[in-house]
Kinemage of the C-alpha trace (Angstrom):
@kinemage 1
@onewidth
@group {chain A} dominant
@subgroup {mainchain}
@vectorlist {calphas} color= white
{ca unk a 1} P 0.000 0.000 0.000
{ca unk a 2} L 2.754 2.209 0.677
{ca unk a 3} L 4.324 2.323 -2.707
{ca unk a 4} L 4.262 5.437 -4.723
{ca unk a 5} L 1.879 5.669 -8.103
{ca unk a 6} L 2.828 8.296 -10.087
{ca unk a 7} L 0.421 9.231 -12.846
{ca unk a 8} L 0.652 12.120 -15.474
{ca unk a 9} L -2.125 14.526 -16.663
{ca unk a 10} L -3.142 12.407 -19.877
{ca unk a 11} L -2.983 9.004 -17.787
{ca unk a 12} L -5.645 11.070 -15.382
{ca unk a 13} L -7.312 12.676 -18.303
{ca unk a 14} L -7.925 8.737 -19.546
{ca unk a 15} L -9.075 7.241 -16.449
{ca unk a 16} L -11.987 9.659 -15.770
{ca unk a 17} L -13.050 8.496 -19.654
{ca unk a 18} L -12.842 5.476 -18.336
{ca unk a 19} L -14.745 5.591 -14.794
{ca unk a 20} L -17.699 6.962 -16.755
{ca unk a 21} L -17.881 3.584 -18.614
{ca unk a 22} L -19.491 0.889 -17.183
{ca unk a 23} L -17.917 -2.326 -19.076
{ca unk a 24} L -14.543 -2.397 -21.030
{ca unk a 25} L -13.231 0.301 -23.539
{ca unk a 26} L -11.347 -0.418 -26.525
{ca unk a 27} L -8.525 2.300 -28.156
{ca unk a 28} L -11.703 3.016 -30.511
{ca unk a 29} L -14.169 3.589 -27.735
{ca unk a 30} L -11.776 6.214 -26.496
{ca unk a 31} L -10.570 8.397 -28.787
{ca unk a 32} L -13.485 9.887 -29.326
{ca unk a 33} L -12.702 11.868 -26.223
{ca unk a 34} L -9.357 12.691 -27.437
{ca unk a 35} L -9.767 13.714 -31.046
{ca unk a 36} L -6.438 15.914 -30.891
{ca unk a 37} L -4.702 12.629 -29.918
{ca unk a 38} L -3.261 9.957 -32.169
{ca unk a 39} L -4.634 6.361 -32.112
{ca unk a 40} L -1.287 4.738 -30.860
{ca unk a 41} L -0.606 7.240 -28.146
{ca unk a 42} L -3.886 7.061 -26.925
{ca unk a 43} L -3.055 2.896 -26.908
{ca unk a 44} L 0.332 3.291 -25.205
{ca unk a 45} L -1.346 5.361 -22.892
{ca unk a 46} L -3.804 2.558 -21.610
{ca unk a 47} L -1.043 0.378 -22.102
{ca unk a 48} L 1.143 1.956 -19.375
{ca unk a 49} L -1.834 2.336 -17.047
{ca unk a 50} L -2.013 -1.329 -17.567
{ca unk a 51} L 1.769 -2.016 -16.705
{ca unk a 52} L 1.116 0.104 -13.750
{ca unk a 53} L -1.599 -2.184 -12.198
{ca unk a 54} L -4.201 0.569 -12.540
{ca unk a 55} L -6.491 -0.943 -15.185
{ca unk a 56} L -7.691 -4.329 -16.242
{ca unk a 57} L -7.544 -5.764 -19.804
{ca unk a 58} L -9.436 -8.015 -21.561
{ca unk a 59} L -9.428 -9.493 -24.915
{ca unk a 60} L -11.888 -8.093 -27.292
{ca unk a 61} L -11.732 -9.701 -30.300
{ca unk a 62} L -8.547 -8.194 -32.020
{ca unk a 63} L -8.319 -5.187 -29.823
{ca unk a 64} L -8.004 -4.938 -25.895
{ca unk a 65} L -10.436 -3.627 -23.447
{ca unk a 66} L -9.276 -1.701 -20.589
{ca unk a 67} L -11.602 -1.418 -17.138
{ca unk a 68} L -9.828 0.795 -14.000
{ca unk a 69} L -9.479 -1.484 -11.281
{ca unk a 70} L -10.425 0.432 -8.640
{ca unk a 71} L -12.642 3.487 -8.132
{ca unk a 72} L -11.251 7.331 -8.656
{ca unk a 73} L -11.394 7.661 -4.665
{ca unk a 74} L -9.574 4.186 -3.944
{ca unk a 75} L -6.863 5.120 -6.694
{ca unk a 76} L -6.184 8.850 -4.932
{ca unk a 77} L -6.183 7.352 -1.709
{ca unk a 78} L -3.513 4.685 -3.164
{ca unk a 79} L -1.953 7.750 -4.490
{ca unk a 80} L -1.795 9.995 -1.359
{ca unk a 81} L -0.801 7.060 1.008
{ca unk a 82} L 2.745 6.581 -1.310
{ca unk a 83} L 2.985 10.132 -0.852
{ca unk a 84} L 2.743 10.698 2.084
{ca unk a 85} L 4.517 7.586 3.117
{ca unk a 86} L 7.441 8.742 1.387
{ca unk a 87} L 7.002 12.023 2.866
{ca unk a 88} L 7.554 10.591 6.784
{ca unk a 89} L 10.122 8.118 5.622
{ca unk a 90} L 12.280 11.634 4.213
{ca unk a 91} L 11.550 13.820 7.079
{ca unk a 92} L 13.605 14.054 9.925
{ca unk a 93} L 10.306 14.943 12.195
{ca unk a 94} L 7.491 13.858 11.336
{ca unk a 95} L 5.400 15.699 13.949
{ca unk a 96} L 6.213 18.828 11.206
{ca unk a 97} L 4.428 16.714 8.512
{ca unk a 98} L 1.454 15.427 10.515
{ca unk a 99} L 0.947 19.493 11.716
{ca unk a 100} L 0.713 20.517 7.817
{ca unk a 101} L -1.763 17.572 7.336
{ca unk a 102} L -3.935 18.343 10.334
{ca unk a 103} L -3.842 22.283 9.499
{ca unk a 104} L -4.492 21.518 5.872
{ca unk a 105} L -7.323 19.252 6.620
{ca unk a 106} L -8.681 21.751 8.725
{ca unk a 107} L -8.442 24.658 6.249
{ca unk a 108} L -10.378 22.450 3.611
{ca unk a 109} L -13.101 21.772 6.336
{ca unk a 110} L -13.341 22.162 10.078
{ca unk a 111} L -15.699 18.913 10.193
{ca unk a 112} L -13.129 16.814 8.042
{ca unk a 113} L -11.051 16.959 11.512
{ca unk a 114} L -13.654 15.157 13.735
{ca unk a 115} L -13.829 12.418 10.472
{ca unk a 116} L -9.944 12.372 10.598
{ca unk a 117} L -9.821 12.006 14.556
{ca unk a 118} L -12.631 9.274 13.970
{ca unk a 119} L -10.009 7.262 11.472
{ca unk a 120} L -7.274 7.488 14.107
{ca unk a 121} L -9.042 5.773 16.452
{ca unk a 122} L -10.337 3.005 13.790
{ca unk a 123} L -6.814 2.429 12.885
{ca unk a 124} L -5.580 2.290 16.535
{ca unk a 125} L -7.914 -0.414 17.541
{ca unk a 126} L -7.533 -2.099 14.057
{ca unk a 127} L -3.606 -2.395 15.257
{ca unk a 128} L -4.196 -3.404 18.397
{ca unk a 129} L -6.221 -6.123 16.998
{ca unk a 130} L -3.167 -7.298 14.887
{ca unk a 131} L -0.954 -7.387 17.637
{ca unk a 132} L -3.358 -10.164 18.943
């Protein structure tokens, strides 16, 4: 969970195509969306998201179909956990880090604190229950 998924703005720009879809989408079935866009980088685009775990693919006739493998919120959260993962392993103190998150959760929405204080706890008594 802790490894870091990097993903650029055309890989992003692919997978919300894709979330709006409810079975899987050929090179064809996509670039429709991306007129600008050649056929092949479009398909070395899904490719790589491939490679990188992100989506399914299935054979579809001659051509692949491509499915994400996880919702938009479970991929950002993937995301953000690398991050920030990689973040604490970096900094010398991490109470500096955990601060900025607090303060920045806090900025975004003063009730977002009680949810985060409310995940602390859940993952406190979900380790405790490991250690058993």
């Amino acid at each position: 969970m802790g490894e870091r998924l990097e993903l650029g703005p055309l890989e992003l720009k692919v997978l919300a195509v894709l979330w709006e879809q409810k079975r899987p989408r050929t090179v064809r079935h996509v670039q429709p969306s991306f007129p600008q866009l050649a056929y092949t980088t479009l398909m070395t685009t899904l490719d790589r998201l491939y490679r990188k775990g992100v989506l399914r693919r299935f054979r579809l006739g001659r051509a692949f179909g491509y499915m994400p493998r996880c919702s938009r919120d479970e991929l950002f959260g993937r995301m953000v956990c690398g991050q920030v993962t990689e973040l604490l392993a970096a900094c010398g103190d991490s109470t500096i880090l955990l601060s900025t998150l607090v303060e920045a959760v806090g900025l975004a929405d003063a009730q977002l604190l009680d949810e985060l204080e409310s995940l602390v706890r859940a993952e406190r008594a979900r380790l405790k229950e490991d250690e058993v």
